[in-house]
Backbone as JSON Lines, residues from 0, in Angstrom:
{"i":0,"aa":"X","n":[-9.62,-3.18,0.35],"ca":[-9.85,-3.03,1.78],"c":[-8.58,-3.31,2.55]}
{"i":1,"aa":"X","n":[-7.87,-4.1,1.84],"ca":[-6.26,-4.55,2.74],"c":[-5.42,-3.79,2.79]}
{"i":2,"aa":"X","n":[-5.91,-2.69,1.85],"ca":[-4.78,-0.93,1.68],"c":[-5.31,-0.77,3.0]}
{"i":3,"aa":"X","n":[-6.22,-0.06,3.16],"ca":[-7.19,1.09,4.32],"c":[-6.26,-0.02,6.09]}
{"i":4,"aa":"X","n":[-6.64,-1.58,5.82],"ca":[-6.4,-2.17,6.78],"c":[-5.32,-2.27,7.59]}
{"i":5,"aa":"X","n":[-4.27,-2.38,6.38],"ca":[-3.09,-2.25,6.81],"c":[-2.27,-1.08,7.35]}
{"i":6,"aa":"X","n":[-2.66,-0.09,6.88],"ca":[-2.45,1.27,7.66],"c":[-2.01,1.15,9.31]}
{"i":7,"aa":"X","n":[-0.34,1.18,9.69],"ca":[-0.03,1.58,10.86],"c":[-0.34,0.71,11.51]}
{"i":8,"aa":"X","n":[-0.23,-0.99,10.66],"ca":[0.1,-2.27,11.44],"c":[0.76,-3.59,10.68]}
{"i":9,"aa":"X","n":[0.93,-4.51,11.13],"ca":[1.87,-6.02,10.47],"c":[0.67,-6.21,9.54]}
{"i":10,"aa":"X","n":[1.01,-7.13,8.43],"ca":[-0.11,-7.54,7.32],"c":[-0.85,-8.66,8.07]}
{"i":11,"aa":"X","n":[-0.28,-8.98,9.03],"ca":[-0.5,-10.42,9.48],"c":[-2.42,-9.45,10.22]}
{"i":12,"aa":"X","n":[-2.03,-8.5,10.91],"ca":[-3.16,-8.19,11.43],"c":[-4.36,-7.79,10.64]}
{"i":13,"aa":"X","n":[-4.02,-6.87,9.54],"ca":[-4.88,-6.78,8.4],"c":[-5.18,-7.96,7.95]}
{"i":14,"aa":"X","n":[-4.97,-9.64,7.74],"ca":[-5.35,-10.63,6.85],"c":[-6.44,-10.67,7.86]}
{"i":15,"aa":"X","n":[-6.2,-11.12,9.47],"ca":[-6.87,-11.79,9.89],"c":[-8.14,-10.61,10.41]}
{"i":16,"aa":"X","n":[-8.3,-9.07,9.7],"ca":[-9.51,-8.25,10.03],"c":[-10.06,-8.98,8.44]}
{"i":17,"aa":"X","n":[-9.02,-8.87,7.18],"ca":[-9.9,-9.54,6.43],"c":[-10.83,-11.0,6.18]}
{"i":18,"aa":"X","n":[-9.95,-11.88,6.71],"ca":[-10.87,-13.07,7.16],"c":[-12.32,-12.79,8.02]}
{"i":19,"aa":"X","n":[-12.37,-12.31,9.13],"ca":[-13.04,-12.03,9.65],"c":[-14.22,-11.38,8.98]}
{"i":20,"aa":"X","n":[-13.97,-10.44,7.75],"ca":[-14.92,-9.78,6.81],"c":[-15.63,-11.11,6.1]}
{"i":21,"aa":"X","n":[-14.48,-11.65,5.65],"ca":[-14.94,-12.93,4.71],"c":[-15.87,-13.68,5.46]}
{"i":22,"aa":"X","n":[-15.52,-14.42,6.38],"ca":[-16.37,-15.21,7.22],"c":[-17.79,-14.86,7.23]}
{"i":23,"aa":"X","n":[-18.51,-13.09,7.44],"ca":[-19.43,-12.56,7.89],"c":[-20.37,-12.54,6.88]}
{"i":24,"aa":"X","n":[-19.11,-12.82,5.51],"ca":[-19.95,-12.41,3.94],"c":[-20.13,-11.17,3.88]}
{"i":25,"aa":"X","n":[-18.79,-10.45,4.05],"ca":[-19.42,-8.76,4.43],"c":[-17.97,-8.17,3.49]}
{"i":26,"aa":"X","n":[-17.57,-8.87,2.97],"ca":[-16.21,-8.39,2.11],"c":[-16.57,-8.11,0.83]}
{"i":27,"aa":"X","n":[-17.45,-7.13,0.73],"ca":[-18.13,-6.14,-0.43],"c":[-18.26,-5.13,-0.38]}
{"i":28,"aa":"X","n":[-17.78,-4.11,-1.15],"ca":[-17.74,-2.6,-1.0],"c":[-19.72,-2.35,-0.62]}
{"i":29,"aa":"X","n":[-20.84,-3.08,-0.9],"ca":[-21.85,-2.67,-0.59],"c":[-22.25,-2.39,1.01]}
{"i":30,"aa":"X","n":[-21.7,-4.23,1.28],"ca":[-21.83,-4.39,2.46],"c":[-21.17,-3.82,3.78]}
{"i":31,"aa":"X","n":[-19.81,-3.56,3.47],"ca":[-19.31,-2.45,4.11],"c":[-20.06,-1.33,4.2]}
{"i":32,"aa":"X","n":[-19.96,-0.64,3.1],"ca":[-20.35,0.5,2.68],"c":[-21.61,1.18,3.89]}
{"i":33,"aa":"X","n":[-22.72,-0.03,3.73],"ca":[-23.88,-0.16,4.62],"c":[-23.96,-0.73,6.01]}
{"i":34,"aa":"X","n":[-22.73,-0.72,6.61],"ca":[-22.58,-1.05,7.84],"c":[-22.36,0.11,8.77]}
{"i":35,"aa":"X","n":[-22.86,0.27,10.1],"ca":[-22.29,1.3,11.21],"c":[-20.94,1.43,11.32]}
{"i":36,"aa":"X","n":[-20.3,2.28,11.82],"ca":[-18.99,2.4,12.39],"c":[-18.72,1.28,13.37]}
{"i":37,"aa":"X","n":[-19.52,1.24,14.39],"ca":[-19.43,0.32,15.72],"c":[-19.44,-1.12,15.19]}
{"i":38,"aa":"X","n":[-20.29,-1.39,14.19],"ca":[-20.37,-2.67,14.02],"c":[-19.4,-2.87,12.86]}
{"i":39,"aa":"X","n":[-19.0,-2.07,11.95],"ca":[-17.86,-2.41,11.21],"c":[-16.32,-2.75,12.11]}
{"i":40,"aa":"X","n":[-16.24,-1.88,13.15],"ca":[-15.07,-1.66,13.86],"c":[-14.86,-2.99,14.21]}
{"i":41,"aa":"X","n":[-15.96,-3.69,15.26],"ca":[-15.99,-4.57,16.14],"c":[-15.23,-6.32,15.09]}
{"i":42,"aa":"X","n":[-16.0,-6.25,14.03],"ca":[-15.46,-6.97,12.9],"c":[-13.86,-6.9,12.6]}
{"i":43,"aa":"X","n":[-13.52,-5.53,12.33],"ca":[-12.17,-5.34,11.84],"c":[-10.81,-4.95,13.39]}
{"i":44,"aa":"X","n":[-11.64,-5.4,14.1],"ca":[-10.64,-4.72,15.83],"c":[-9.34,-5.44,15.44]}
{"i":45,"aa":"X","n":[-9.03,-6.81,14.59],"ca":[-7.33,-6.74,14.7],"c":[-6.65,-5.94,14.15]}
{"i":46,"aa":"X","n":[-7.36,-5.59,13.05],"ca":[-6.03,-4.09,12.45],"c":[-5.48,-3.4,13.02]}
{"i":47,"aa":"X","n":[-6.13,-3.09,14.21],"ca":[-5.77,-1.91,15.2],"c":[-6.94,-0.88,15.15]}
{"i":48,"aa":"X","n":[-6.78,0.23,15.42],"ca":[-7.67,1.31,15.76],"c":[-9.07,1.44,14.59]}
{"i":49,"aa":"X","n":[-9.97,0.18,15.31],"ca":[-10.91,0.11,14.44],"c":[-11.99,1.38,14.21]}
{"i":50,"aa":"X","n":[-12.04,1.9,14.77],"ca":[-13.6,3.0,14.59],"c":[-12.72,3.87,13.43]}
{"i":51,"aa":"X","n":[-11.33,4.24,13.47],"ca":[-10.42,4.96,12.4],"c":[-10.79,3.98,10.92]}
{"i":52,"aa":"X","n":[-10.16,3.08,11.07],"ca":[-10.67,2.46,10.01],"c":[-11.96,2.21,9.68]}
{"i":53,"aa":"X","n":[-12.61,2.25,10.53],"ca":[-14.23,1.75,10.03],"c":[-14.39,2.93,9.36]}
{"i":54,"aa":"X","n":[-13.9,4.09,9.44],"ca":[-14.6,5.36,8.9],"c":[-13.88,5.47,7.56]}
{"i":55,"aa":"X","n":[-12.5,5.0,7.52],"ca":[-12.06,5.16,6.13],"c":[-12.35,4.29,5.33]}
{"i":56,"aa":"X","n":[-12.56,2.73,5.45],"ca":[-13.3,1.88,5.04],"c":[-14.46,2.42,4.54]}
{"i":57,"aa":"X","n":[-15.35,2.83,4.87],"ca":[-16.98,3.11,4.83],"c":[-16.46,4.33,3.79]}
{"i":58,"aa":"X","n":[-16.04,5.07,4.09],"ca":[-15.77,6.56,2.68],"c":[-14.99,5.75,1.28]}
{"i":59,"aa":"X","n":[-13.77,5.0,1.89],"ca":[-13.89,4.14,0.12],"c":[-14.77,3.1,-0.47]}
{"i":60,"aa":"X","n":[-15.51,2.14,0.42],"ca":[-16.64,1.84,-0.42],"c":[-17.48,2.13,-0.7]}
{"i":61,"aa":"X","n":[-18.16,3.39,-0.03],"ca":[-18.89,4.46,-0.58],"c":[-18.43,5.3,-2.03]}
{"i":62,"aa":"X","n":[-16.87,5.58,-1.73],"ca":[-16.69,6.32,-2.86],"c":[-16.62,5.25,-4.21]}
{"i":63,"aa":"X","n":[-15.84,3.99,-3.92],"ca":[-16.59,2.63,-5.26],"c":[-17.37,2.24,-5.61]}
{"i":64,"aa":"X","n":[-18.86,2.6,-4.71],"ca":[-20.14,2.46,-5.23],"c":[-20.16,3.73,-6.03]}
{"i":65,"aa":"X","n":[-20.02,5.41,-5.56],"ca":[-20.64,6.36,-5.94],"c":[-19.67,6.41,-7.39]}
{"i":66,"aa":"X","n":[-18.9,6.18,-7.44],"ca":[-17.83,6.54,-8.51],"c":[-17.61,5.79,-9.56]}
{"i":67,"aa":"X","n":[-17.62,4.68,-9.69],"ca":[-16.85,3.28,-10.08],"c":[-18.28,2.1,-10.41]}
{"i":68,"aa":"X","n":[-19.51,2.45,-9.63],"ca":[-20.33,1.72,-9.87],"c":[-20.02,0.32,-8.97]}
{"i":69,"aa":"X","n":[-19.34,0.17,-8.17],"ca":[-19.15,-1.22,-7.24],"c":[-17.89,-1.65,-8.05]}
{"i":70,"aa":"X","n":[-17.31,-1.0,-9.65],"ca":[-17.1,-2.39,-10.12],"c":[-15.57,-1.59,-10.14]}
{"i":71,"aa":"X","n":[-14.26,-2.38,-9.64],"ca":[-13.07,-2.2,-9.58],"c":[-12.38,-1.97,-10.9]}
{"i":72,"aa":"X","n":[-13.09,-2.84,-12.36],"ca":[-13.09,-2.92,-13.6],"c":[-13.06,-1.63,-14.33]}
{"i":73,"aa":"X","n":[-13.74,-0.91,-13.63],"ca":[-13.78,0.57,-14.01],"c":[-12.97,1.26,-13.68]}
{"i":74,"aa":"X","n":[-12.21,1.07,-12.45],"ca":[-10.64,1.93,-12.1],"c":[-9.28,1.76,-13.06]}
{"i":75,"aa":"X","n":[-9.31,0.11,-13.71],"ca":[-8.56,-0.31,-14.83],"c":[-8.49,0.52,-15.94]}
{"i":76,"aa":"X","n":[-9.76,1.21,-16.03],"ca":[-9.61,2.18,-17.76],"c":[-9.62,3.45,-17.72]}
{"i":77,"aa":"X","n":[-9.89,3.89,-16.78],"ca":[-10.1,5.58,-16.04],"c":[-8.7,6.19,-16.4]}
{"i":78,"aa":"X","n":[-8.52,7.36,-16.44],"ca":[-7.55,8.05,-16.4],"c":[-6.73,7.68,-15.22]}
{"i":79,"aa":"X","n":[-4.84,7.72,-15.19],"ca":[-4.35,7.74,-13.71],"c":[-4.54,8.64,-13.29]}
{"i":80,"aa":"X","n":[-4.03,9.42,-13.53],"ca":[-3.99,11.05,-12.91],"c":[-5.23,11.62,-12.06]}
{"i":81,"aa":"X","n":[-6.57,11.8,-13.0],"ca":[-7.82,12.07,-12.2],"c":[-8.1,10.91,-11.02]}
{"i":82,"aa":"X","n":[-7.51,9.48,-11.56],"ca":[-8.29,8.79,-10.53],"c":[-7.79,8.5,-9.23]}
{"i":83,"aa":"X","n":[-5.91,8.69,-9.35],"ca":[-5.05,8.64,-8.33],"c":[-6.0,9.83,-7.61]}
{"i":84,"aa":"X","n":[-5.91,11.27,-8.0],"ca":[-6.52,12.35,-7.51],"c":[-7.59,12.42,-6.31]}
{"i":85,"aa":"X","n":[-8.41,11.86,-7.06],"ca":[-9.79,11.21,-6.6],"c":[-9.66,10.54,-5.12]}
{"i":86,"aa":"X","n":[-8.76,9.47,-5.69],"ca":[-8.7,8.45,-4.36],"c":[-8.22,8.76,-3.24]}
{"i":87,"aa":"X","n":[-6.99,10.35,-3.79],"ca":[-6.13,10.96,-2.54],"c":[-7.1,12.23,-1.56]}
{"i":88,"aa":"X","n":[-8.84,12.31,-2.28],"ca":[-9.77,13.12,-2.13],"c":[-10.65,12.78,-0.67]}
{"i":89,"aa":"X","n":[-10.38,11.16,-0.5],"ca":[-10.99,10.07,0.35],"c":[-10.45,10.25,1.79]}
{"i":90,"aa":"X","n":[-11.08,10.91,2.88],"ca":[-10.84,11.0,4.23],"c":[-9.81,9.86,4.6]}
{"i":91,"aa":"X","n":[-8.75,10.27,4.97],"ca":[-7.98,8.93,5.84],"c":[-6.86,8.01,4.19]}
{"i":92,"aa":"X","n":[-7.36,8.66,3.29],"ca":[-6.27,7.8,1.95],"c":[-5.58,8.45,1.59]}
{"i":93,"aa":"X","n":[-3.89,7.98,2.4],"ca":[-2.91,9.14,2.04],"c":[-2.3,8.51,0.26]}
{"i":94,"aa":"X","n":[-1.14,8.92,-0.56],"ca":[-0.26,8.52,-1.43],"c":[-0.14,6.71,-1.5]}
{"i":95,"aa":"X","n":[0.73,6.27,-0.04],"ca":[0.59,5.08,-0.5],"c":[-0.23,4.19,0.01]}
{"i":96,"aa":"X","n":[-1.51,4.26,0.58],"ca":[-2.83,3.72,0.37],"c":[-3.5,3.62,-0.9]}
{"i":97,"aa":"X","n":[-3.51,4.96,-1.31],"ca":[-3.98,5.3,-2.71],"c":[-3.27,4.49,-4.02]}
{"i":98,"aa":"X","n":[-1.73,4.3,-3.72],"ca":[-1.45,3.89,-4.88],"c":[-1.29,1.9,-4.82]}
{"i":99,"aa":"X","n":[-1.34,1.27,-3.32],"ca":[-1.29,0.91,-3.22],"c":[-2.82,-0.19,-3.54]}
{"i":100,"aa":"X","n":[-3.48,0.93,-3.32],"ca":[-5.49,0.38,-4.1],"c":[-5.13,0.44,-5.98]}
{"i":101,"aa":"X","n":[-4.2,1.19,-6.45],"ca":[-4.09,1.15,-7.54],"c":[-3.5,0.35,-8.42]}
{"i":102,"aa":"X","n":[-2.2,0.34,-7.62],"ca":[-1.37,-1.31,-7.96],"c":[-2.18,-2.48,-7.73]}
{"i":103,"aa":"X","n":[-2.69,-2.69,-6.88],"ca":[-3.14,-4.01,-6.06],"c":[-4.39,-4.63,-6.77]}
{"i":104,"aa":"X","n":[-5.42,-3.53,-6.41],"ca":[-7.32,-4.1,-6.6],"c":[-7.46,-3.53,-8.16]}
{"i":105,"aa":"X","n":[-6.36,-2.6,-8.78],"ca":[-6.72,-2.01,-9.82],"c":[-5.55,-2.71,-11.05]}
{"i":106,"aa":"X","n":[-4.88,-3.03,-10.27],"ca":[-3.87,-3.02,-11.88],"c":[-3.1,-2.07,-12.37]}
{"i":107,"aa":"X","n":[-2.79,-1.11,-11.61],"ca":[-2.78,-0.06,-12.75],"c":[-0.99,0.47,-12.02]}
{"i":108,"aa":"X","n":[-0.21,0.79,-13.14],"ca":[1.11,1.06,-13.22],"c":[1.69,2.45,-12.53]}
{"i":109,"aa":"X","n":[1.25,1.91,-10.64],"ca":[1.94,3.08,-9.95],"c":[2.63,2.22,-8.8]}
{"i":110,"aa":"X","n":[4.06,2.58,-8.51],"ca":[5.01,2.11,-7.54],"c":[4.67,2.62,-6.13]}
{"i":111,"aa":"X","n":[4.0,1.65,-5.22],"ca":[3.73,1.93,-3.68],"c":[5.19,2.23,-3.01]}
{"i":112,"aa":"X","n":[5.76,3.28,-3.51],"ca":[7.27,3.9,-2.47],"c":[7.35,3.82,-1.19]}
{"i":113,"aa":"X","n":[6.96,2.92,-0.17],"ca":[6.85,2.38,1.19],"c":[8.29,2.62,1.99]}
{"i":114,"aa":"X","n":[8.38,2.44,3.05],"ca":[9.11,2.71,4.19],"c":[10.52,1.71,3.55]}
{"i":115,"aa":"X","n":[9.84,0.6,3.35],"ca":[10.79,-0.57,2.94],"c":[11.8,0.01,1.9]}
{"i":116,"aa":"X","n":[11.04,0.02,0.68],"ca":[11.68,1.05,-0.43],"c":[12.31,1.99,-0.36]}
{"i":117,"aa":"X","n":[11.75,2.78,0.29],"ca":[12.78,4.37,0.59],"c":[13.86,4.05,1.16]}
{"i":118,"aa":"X","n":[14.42,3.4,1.94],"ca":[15.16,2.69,2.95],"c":[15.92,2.3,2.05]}
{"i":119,"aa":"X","n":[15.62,1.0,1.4],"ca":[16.59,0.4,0.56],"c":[17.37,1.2,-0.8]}
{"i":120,"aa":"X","n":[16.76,2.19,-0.68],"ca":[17.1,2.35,-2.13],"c":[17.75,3.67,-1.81]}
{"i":121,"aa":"X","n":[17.2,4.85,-0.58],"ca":[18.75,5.39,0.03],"c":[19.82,4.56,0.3]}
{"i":122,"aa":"X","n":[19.68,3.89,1.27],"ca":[20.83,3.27,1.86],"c":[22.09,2.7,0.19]}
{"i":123,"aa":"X","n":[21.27,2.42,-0.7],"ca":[21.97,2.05,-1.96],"c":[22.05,3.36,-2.74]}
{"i":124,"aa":"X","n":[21.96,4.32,-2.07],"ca":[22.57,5.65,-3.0],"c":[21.47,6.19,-3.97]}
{"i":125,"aa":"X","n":[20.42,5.09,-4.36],"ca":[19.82,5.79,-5.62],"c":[18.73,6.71,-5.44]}
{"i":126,"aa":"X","n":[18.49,7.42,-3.92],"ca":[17.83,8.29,-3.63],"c":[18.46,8.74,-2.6]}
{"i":127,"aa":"X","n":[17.86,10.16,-2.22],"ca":[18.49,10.93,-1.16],"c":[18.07,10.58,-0.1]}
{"i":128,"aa":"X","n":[18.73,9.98,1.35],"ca":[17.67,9.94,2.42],"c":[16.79,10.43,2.83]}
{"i":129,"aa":"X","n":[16.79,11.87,2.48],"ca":[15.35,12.73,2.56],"c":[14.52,12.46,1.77]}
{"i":130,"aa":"X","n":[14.88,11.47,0.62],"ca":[13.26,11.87,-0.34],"c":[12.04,11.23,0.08]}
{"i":131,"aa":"X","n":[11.27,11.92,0.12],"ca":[9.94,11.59,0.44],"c":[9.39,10.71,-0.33]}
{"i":132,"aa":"X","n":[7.72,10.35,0.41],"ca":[7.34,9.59,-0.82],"c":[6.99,9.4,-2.36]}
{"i":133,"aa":"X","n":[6.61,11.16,-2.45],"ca":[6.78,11.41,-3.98],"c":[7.64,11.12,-4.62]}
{"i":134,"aa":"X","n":[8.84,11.86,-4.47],"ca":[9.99,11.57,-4.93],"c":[10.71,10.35,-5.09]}
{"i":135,"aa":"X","n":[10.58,9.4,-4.21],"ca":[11.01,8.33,-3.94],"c":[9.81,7.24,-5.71]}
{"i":136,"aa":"X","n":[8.39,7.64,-5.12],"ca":[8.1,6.95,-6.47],"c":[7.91,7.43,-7.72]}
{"i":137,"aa":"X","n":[8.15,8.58,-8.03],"ca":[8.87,9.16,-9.29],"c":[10.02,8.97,-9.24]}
{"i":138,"aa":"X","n":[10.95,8.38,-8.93],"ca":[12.1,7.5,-9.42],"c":[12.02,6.51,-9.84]}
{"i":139,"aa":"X","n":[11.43,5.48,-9.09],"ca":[11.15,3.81,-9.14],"c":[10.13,4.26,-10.28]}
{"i":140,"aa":"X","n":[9.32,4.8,-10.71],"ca":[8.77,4.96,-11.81],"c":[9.3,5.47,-13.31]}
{"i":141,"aa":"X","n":[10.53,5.83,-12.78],"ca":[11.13,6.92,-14.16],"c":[12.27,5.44,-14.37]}
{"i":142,"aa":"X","n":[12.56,4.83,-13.15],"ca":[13.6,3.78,-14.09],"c":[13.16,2.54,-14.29]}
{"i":143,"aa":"X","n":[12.06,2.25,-14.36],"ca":[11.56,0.93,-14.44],"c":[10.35,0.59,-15.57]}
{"i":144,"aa":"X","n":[9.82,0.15,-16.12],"ca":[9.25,-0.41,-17.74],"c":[7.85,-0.34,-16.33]}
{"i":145,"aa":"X","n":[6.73,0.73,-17.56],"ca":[5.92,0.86,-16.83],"c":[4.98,-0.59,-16.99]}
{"i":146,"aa":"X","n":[4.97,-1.47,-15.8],"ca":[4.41,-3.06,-15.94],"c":[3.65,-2.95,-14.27]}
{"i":147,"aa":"X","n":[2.34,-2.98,-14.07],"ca":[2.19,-3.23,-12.95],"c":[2.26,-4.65,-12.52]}
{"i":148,"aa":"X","n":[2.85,-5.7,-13.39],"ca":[3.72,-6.95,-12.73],"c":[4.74,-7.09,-12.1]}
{"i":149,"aa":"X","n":[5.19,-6.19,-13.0],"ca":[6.61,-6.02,-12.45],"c":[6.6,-4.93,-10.94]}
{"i":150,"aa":"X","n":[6.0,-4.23,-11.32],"ca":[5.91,-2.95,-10.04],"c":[5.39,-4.01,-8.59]}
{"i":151,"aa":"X","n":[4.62,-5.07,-9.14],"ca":[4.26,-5.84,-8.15],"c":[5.27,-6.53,-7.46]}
{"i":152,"aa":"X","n":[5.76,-7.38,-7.97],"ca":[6.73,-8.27,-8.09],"c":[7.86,-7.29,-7.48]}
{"i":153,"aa":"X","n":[8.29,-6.41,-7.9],"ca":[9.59,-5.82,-7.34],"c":[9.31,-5.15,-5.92]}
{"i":154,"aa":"X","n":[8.15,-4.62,-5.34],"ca":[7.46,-3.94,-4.26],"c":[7.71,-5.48,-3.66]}
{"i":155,"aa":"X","n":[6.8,-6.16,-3.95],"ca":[6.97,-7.5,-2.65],"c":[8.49,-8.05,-2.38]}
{"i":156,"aa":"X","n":[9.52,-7.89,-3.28],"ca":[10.93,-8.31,-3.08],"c":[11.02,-7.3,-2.31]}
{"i":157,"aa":"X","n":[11.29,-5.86,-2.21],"ca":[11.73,-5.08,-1.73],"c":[11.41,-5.02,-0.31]}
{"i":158,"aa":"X","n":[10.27,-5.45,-0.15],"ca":[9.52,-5.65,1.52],"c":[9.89,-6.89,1.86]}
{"i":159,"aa":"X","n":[10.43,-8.03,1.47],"ca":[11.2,-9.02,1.61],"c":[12.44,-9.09,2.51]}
{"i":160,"aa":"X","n":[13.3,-7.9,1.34],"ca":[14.57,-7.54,1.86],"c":[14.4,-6.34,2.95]}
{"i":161,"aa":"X","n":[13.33,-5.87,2.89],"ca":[13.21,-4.83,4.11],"c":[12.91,-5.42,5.13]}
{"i":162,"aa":"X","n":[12.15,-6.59,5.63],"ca":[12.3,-7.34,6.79],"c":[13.2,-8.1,7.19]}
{"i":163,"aa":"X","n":[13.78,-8.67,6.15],"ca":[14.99,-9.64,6.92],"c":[16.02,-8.98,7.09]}
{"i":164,"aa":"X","n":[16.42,-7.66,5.84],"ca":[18.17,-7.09,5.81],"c":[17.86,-5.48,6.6]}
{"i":165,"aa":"X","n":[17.42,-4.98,5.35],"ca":[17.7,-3.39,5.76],"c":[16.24,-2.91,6.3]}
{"i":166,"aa":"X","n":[16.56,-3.53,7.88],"ca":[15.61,-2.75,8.82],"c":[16.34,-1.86,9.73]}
{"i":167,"aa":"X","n":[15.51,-0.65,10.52],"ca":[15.86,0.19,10.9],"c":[17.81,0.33,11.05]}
{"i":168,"aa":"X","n":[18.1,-0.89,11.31],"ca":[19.53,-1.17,11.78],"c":[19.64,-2.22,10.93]}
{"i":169,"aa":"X","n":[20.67,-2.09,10.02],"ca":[20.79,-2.94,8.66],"c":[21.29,-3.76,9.27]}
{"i":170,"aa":"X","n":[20.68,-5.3,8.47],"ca":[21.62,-6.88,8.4],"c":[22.01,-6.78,7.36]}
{"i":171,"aa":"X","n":[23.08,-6.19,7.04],"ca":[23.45,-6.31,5.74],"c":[24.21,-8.23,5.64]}
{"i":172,"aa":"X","n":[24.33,-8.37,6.34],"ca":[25.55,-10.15,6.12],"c":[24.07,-10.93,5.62]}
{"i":173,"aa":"X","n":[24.73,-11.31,4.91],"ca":[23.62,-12.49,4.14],"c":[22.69,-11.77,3.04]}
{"i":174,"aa":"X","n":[22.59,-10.34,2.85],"ca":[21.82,-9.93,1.89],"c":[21.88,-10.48,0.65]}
{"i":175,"aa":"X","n":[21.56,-10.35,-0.43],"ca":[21.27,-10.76,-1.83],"c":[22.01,-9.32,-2.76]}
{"i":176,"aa":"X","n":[21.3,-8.2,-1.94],"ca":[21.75,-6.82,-2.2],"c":[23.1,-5.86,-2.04]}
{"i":177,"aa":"X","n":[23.59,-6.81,-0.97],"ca":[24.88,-6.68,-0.53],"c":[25.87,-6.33,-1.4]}
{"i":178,"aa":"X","n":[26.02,-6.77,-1.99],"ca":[26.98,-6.87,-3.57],"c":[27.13,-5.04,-4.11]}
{"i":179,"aa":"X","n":[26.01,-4.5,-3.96],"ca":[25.63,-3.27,-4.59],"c":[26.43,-2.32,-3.27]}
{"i":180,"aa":"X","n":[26.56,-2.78,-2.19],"ca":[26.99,-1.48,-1.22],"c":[28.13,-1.15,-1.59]}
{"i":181,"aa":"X","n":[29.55,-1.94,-2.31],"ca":[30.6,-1.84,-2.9],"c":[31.81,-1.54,-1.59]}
{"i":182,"aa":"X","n":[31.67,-2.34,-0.91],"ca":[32.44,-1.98,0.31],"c":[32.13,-0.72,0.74]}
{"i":183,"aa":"X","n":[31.16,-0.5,0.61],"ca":[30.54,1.36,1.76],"c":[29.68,1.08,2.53]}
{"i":184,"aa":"X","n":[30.03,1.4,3.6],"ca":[28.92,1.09,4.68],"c":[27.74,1.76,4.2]}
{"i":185,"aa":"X","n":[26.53,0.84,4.3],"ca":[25.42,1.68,4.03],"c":[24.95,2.22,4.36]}
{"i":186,"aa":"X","n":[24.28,3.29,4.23],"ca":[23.81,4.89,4.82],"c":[22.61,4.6,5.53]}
{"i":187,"aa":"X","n":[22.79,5.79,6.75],"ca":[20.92,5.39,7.8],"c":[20.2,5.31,7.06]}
């Protein structure tokens, strides 16, 4: 639910729509699932544009009851391919929502290529500033030991260094990453 939530706001606002779920006892793909739009929204209003989310919310725990049986356990052994597919089938679940439900609630060995990422890893040459998000995580996937620990672990560093260094207008002084620009200014 913290994929769908976070969509096109700070995490800070998605925790506190998820608390708010928690509190209600309503942080179950059933109970969602079986809630109105209006009254899901009203619950989740810090994310931002709740009735949007209430509707994409409500189509993926619908689609984890209809598909999956409620149980997340079942996305762990499924095929990637059909099930990435599937999830990108879901009104409102673009690439990295989708892969980001896959890494996260699932386990399963796909790189969320985020704003943060693309950023850092043009600006360091090892992608083209144009590459999109495909492209961007068929790289981070082709050079890295397929581990969704590691995919974890390296995604949360990378959003690390994407808030403190290389935001829109790089801090590069004080980076960790710094070292790698090789005296070249780093690229938009």
């Amino acid at each position: 639910m913290g994929a769908v939530l976070a969509q096109h706001t700070a995490w800070v606002n998605a925790a506190r729509a998820i608390t708010a779920l928690r509190a209600r006892r309503m942080l179950t793909p059933t109970r969602v699932g079986g809630l109105g739009i209006g009254s899901l929204g009203r619950v989740i209003r810090p994310a931002g544009t709740p009735r949007v989310k209430a509707r994409r919310l409500r189509a993926l725990t619908r689609w984890i009851l209809e598909r999956v049986d409620g149980r997340l356990d079942r996305m762990r052994t499924a095929p990637l391919g059909p099930l990435r597919a599937d999830l990108l089938e879901i009104p409102g679940l673009g690439p990295e929502t989708a892969d980001a439900i896959l890494l996260y609630a699932a386990g399963r060995p796909v790189f969320v290529a985020d704003a943060y990422a693309r950023r850092i890893l043009a600006r360091h040459r090892l992608i083209d500033p144009r590459a999109g998000y495909e492209e961007a995580r068929h790289w981070l996937e082709a050079h890295l030991p397929s581990d969704p620990d590691l995919f974890n672990e390296f995604h949360a560093l990378l959003v690390a260094v994407g808030k403190s260094h290389c935001r829109s207008r790089p801090r590069c002084e004080g980076c960790a990453l710094r070292f790698d620009l090789r005296g070249r200014r780093p690229a938009p």
